[in-house]
KEFIMAR-328950 format. One record per residue (C-alpha): x, y, z; residue in one letter. Coordinates in steps of 0.5 Angstrom, whole numbers, padded with zeros to 4 digits, always signed. Layout:
% residues N
XYZa...
This chain:
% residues 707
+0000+0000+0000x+0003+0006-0002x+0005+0011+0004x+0000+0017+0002x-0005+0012+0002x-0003+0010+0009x-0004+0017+0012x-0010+0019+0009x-0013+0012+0012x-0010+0014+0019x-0012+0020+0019x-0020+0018+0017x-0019+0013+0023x-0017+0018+0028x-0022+0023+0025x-0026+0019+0027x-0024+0017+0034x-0024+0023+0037x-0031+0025+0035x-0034+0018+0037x-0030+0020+0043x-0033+0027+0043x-0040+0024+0042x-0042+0018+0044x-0046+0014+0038x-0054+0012+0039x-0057+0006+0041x-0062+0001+0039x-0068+0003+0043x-0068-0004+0046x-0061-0002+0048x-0063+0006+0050x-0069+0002+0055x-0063+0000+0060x-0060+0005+0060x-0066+0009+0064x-0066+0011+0072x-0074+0011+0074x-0079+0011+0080x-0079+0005+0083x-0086+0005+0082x-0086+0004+0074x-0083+0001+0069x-0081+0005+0061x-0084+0001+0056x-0082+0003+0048x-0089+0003+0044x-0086+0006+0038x-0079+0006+0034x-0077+0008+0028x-0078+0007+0023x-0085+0007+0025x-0084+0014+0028x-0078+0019+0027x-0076+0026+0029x-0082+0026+0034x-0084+0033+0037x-0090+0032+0040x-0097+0028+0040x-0104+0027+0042x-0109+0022+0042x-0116+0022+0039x-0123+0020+0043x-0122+0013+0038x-0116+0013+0043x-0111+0014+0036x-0104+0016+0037x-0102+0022+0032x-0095+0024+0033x-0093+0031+0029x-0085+0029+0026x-0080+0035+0025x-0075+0033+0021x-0073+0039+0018x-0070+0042+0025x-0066+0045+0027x-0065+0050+0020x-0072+0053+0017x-0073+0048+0011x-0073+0050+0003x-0080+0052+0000x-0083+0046-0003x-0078+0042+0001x-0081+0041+0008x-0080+0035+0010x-0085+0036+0016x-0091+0030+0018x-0096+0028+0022x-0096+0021+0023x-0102+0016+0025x-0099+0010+0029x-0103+0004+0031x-0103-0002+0035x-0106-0007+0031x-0105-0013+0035x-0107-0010+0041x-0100-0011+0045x-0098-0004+0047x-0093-0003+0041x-0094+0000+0035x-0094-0005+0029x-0097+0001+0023x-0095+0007+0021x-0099+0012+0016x-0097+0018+0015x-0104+0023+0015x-0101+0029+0012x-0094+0031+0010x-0090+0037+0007x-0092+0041+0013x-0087+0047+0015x-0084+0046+0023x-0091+0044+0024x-0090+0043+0032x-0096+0041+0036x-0104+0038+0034x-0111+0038+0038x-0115+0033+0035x-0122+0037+0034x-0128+0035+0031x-0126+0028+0027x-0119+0032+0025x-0114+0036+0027x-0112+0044+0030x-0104+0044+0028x-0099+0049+0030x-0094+0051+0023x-0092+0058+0024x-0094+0062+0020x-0101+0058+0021x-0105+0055+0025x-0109+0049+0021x-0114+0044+0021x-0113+0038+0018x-0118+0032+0017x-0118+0026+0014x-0127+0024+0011x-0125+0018+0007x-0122+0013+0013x-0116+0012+0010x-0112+0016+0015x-0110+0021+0010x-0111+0029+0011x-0116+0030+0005x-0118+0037+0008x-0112+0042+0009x-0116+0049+0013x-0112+0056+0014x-0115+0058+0021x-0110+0063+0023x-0105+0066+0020x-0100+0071+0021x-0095+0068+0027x-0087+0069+0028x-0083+0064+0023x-0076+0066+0025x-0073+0061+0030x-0076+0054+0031x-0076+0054+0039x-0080+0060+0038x-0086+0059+0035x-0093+0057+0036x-0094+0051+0039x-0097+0047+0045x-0105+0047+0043x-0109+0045+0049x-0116+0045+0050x-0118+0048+0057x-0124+0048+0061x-0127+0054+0059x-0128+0053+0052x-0122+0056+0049x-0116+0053+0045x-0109+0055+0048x-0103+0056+0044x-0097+0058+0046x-0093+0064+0043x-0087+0066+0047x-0089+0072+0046x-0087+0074+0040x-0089+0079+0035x-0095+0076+0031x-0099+0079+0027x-0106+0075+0027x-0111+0075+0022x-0116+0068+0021x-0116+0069+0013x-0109+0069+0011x-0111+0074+0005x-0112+0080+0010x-0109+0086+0009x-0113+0091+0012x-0108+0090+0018x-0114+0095+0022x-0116+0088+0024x-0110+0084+0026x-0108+0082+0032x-0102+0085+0035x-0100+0079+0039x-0093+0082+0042x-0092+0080+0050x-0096+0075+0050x-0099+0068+0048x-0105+0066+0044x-0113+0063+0045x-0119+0063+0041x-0125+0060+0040x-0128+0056+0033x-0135+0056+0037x-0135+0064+0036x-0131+0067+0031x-0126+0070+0037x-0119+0070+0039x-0115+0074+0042x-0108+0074+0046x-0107+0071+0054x-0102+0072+0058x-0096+0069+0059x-0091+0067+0055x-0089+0059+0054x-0085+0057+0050x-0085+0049+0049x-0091+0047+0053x-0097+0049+0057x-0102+0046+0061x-0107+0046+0066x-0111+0044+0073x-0117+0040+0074x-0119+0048+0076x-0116+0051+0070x-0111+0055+0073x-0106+0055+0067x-0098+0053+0067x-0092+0054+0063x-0086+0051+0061x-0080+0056+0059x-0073+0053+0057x-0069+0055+0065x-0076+0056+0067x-0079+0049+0068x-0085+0051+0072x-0089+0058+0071x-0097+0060+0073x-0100+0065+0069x-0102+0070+0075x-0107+0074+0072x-0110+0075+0064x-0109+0078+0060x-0115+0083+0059x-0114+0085+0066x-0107+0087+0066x-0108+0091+0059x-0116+0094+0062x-0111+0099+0065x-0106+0101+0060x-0102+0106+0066x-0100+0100+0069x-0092+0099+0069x-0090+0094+0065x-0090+0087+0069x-0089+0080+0068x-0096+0076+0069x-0093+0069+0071x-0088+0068+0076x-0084+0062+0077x-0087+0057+0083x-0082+0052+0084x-0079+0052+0092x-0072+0047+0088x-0069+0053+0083x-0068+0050+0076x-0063+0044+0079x-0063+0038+0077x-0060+0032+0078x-0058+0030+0071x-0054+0022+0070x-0052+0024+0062x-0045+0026+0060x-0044+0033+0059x-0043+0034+0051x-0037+0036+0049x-0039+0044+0046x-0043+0046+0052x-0036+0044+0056x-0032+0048+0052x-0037+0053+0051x-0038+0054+0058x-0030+0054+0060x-0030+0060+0055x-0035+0064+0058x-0034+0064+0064x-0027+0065+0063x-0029+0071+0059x-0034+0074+0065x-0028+0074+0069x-0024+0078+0065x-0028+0083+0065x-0030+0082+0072x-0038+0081+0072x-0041+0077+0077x-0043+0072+0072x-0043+0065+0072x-0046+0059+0067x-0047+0053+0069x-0045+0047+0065x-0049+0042+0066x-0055+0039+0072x-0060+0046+0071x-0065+0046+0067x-0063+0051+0060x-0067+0046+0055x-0075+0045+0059x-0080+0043+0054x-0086+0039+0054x-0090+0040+0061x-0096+0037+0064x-0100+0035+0069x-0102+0029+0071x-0109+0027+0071x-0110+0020+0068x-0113+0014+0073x-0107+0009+0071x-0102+0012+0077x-0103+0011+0084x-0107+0017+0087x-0101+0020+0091x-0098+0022+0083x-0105+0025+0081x-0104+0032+0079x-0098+0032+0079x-0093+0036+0074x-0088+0032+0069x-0083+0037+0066x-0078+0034+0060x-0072+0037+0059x-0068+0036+0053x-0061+0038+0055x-0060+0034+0061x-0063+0028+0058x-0069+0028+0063x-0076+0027+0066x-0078+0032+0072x-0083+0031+0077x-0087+0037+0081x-0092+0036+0087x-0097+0042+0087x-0099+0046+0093x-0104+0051+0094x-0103+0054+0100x-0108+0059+0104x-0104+0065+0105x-0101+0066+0098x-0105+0066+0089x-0099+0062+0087x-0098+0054+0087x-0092+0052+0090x-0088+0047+0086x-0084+0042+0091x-0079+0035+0089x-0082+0030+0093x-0079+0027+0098x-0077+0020+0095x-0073+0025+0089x-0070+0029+0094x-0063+0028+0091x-0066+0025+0084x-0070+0025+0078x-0077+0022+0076x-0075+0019+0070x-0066+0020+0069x-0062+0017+0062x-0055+0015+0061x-0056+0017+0054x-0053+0023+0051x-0059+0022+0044x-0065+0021+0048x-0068+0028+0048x-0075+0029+0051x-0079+0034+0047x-0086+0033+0051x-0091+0029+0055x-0098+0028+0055x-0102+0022+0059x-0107+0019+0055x-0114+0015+0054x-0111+0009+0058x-0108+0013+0063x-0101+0013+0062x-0095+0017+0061x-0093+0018+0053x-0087+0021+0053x-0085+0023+0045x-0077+0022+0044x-0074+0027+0039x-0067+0022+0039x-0062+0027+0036x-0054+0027+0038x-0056+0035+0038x-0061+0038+0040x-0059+0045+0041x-0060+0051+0037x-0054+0052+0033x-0054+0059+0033x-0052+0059+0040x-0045+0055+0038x-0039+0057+0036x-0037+0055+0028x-0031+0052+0031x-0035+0048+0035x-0039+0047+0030x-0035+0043+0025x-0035+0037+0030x-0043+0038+0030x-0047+0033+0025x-0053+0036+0027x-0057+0031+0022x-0055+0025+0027x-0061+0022+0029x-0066+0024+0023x-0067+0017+0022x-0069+0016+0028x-0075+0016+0034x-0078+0014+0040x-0084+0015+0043x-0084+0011+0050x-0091+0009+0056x-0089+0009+0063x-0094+0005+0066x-0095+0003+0074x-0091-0004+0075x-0096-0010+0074x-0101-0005+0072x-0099-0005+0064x-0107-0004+0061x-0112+0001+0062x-0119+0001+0062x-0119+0006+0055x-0123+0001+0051x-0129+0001+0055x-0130+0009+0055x-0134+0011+0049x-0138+0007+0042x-0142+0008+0037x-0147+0008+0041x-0147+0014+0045x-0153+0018+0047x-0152+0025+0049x-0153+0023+0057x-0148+0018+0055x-0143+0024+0054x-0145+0028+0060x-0144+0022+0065x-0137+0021+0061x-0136+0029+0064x-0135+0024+0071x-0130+0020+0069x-0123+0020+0073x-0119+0020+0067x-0119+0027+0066x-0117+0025+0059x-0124+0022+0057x-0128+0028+0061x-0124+0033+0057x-0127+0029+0050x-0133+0028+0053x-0133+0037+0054x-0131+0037+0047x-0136+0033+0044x-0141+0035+0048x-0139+0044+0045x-0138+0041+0038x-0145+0037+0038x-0148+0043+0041x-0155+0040+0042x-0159+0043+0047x-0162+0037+0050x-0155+0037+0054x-0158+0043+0058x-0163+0040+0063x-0158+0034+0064x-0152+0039+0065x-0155+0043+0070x-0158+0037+0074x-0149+0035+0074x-0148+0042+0076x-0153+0042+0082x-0152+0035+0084x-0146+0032+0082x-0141+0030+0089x-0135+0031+0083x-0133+0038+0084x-0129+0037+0078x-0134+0034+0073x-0140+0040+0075x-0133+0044+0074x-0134+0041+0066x-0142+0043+0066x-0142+0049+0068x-0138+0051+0063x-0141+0048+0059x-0148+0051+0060x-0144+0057+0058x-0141+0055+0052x-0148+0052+0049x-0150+0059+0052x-0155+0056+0056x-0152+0058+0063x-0157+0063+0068x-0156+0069+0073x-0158+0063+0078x-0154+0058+0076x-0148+0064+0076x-0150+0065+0083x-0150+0058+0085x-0143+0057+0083x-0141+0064+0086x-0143+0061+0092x-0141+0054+0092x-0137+0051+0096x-0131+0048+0092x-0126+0054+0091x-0126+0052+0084x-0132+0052+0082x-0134+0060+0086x-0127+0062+0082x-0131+0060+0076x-0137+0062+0077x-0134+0069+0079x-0131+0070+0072x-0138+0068+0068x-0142+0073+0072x-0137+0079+0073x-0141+0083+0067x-0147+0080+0069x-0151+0085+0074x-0154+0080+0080x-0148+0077+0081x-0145+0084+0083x-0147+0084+0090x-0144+0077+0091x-0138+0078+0087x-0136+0084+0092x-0138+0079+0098x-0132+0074+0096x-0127+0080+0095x-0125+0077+0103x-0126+0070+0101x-0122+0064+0105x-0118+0062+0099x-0114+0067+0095x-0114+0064+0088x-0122+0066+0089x-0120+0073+0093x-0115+0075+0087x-0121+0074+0082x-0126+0077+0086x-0122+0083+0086x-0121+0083+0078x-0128+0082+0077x-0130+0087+0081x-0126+0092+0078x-0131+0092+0072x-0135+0095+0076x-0133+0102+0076x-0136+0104+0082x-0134+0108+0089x-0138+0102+0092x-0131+0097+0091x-0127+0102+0097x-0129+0099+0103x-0128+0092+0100x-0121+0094+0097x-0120+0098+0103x-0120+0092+0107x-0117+0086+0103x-0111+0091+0102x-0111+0091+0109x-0111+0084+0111x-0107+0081+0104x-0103+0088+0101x-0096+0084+0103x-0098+0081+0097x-0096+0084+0089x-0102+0081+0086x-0107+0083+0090x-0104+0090+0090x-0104+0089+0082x-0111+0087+0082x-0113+0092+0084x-0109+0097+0081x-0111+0094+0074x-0119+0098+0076x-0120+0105+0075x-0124+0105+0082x-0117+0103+0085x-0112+0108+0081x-0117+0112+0084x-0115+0119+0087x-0122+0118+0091x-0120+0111+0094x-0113+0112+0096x-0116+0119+0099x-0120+0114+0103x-0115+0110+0106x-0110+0117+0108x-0116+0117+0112x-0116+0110+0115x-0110+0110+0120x-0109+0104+0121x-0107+0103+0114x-0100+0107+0114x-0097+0106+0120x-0092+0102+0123x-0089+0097+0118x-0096+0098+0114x-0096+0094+0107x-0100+0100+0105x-0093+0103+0104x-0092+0098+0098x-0099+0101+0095x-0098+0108+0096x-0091+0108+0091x-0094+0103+0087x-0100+0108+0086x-0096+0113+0085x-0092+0110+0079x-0099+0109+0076x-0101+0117+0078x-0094+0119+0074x-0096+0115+0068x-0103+0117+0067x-0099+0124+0065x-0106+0129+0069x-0101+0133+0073x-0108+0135+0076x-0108+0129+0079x-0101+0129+0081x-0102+0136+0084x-0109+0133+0088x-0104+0127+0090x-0099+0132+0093x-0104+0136+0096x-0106+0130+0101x-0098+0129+0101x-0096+0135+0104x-0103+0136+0109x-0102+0129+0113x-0100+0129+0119x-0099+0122+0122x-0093+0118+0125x-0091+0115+0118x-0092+0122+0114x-0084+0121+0112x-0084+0114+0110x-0091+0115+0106x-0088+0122+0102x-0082+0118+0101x-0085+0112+0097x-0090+0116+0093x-0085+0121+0091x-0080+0115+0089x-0087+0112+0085x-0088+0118+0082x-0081+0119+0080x-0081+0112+0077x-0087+0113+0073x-0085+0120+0070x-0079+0117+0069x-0083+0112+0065x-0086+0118+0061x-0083+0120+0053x-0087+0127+0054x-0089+0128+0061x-0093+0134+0061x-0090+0139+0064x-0091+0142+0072x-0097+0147+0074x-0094+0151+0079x-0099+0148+0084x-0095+0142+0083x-0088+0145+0085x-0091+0150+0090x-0093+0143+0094x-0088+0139+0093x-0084+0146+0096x-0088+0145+0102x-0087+0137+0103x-0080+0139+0103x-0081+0144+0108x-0083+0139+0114x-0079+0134+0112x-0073+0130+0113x-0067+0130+0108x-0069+0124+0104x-0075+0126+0103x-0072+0133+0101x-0067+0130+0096x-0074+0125+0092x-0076+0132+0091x-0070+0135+0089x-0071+0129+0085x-0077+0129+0082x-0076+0137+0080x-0070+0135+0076x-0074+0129+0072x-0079+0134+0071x-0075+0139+0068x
């Protein structure tokens, strides 16, 4: 052999080593399934492979109990036009042994499809810039329907863009956004843009059975998901575990309102996890390189390589009758980076509108579900028809965006790796393989057949009876939905009838009022939300501004804020004397006209317990005046000041201190503040006057941001 030969050869085998060293090949599934840490109470189970399935993103099972699973080959880099390689695929089970034997592909040549909603016989897909039904009516399992709902979403980068659809309780079709800046409009062909939705800051909802949509708050990026009682939840790649706090139509119902993020972080844990897998070469590299760089330059910054959350996707939260009871309502998070499965439990506490996520005690140091293998890359989980966790594996060597990466490291990267390849995988109890998903539904059901379905204590199935029950639209349901409502023992089922009788536009005062009373919180938080623009339901709304559970409290104070009336001082009065330590309470009631009032807060001057010792009153009283600076009236400005300057009260200089300081804040804020009356600068002349140095150096201050 001659001795060019020779080195070529030697160099290829070498080259080849290294990046084999660098990056560890695939495995076979059988072979991946050993390679899994998980729960001592459950077992993994493959129920599809490729060449069944490949690049899996996401999944859904119809109310026949048919698995889709949305592909997404073209990923990480936009596809050409006319190349798409996207699909959805329908998998079956013909021998009935929990393993997929069939695969038809339902529709193809999709661009970044990511996420489906089966929706009356077809399906609701997300492929930005569209949103799409698709619906097969020959039985071939082959999409012969292809409808452009909406249209106008982002299309820039694929971890950006719209995705995640679920169906909620409250007959609306969520869709997380990111909140990128869309331009939404129902006919793709519209140009009158007075007619778009300008979707900025938020996420996504609409509903089909009225024509509506509209933007939520909140901006999840991968997934979402929601409670028996429709309390909402996002994932967002380092943020595993978000609640979205209050809507969207009250934050923007007030638009001098600072701006305020609408979810919060809820995990007790950080974004720690406890990750088994090797870190990959790039990201050690990465890691060394930037945090070097931080220090050279002195910034007290720090990133962190491995066992946090940086790639947190799909998110759910458990509602199947497969599990043993202590996992129901639980919340699985998959996180692609460090090749894991996270578990959450949930609490609501009584002093606090925010759930609290905590590990439980048996994954103190540990995850739910853990992997060895480097390629295996959870993109999203769901429960399904028997109960069980489907988890849908991407299986990629890189997962990453390859924008975030250097070219360097990059030509050691092939991020076609594992395009060939997909697992979708059943976590199932052990010696408790098989559900009862078969007995749920036939051809033969009647409408009282749907509605006793709502009982059902898999929430999957009850959430199919839901839909077809909205999608039916028969009024013969009325008589039957109002007598689960009234005499149901399952609160979460009357829960599913309530909104119901909405959704047929069947619902009454009395039956709102019913609801507004009831002793399930979940059901008198609903109820408030139904009957806010309804006038008989007003007396009883302002009656649960005080209600034991703050997740009603916090609604009461929303709704109520519709009103628009000086009967709403008393009621704010006191929840912001028992709750003002709580930012959402106050910014409940700063979102209402009747809250940034001038006359409300002029009435809680003349309450002395509301501003004395280490009151919480302080924390409102800058916050209302960021509001007041805002609004950009230097008469009411000046009005605020005139209370200012005339108090007289053991907490005067810390009350002037934080509506002088909100007042800067909110002015500052301002791109064309109006300019001061003389009475503005004549009373903040006097404040200075009577007042320590602090206060003397905010008005100096204040004057300055004026000028």
């Amino acid at each position: 052999m001659k001795p060019l030969l020779i080195i070529i050869i030697l160099a290829i085998v070498t080259l080849f080593s290294c990046n084999h060293e660098k990056y560890p090949d695939s495995l076979s599934p059988e072979q991946a399934l050993k390679a899994f840490t998980i729960d001592d109470n459950f077992e993994i189970q493959v129920f599809a492979a490729e060449p069944f399935v490949k690049d899996p993103v996401s999944m859904a099972f119809d109310e026949n109990g048919i698995a889709y699973v949305v592909e997404m080959p073209d990923y990480p880099y936009p596809p050409e036009p006319g190349k798409e390689a996207g699909r959805i695929v329908v998998l079956l089970d013909k021998n009935h042994d929990n393993k997929i034997d069939t695969s038809i592909v339902f529709a193809d040549k999709l661009s970044e499809a990511t996420s489906i909603l089966p929706w009356n016989g077809g399906l609701i897909v997300t492929a930005a810039p569209n949103i799409l039904f698709l619906k097969d009516t020959t039985g071939d399992f082959k999409a012969d329907i292809k409808q452009v709902l909406f249209s106008g979403f982002f299309k820039g980068n694929s971890e950006a863009q719209i995705t995640s659809l679920r169906f909620g309780v409250d007959n609306w079709v969520y869709a997380a956004n990111y909140g990128q800046d869309s331009k939404v409009r129902p006919d793709e062909k519209n140009t009158d843009s007075a007619t778009w939705l300008s979707l900025s800051g938020g996420d996504f909802r609409f509903r089909l059975d009225k024509n509506t949509f509209e933007a939520v708050a909140g901006s999840a990026q991968f997934g979402q998901s929601f409670d028996d009682w429709n309390h909402r939840f996002l994932t967002e790649n380092s943020h595993h575990l978000r609640q979205a706090v209050i809507p969207w139509k009250y934050l923007h119902r007030n638009p001098y309102i600072p701006p305020t993020d609408a979810v919060s972080d809820i995990t007790d844990h950080g974004q720690k996890v406890f990750q088994v897998s090797k870190s990959p070469y790039w990201r050690i590299v990465r890691t060394r390189n930037r945090n070097a760089d931080f220090k050279a330059k002195g910034l007290d910054r720090v990133e962190y390589e491995r066992e946090m959350f940086t790639g947190a996707s799909g998110g759910i939260f458990y509602g199947g009758d497969l599990f043993p009871s202590e996992y129901y309502g639980n919340y699985f998070v998959t996180e692609v980076a460090c090749n894991l499965v996270h578990r959450d439990i949930m609490k609501e506490p009584d002093s606090s509108v925010l759930f609290i996520a905590s590990r439980s005690k048996k994954e103190e140091n540990k995850e739910f579900l853990t992997s060895t293998d480097m390629w295996f890359r959870p993109t999203n989980i769901i429960y399904g028809p028997d109960g069980a966790l489907y988890l849908t594996d991407m299986y990629r060597q890189h997962i990453e965006t390859p924008f975030a990466i250097s070219e360097e490291l990059k030509k050691d990267m092939n991020y076609d790796n594992g395009k060939d390849k997909g697992r979708i995988y059943r976590i199932v109890p052990k010696n408790k393989s098989t559900g009862n998903e078969k007995a749920a539904i036939n051809n033969n059901m009647k409408i009282s057949d749907w509605v006793q379905l709502l009982s059902h204590p898999n929430q999957f199935w009850a959430m199919e009876a839901h839909k077809k029950l909205m999608l039916l639209h028969d009024k013969s349901a009325v008589p039957l939905l109002v007598n689960l409502f009234e005499t149901g023992s399952n609160g979460r089922a009357r829960l599913h009838a309530l909104y119901l009788l909405d959704g047929l536009n069947a619902i009454t005062a009395p039956i709102i009022q019913k609801a507004i009373s009831d002793k399930n919180p979940g059901i008198r938080e609903a109820g408030i939300q139904l009957g806010e623009n309804v006038k008989a339901c007003q007396q009883l709304i302002l009656e649960r501004i005080n209600d034991s559970s703050k997740a009603v409290m916090l609604q009461a104070v929303l709704s109520a804020g519709n009103f628009g009336n000086e009967n709403l001082y008393p009621g704010f009065k006191k929840v912001l004397l028992n709750n003002g330590n709580d930012k959402w309470i106050r910014l409940a009631i700063l979102t209402s006209n009747a809250g940034s009032s001038i006359p409300f807060f002029k009435s809680l001057l003349n309450d002395s317990a509301f501003f004395s010792g280490q009151s919480n009153g302080y924390l409102f009283a800058k916050e209302f005046a960021s509001v007041i600076a805002r609004r950009n009236k230097v008469s009411e400005v000046s009005e605020l000041l005139k209370l200012l300057s005339a108090i007289n009260t053991p907490g005067k200089q810390t009350l002037q201190m934080n509506i002088l300081g909100g007042l800067k804040n909110g002015i500052e804020d301002l791109e064309n503040p109006q300019k001061p009356e003389n009475s503005v600068i004549l009373e903040l002349d006097k404040i200075a006057g009577s007042s320590n140095e602090e206060v003397k150096k905010l008005v100096k201050e204040l004057k300055e941001v004026y000028k």
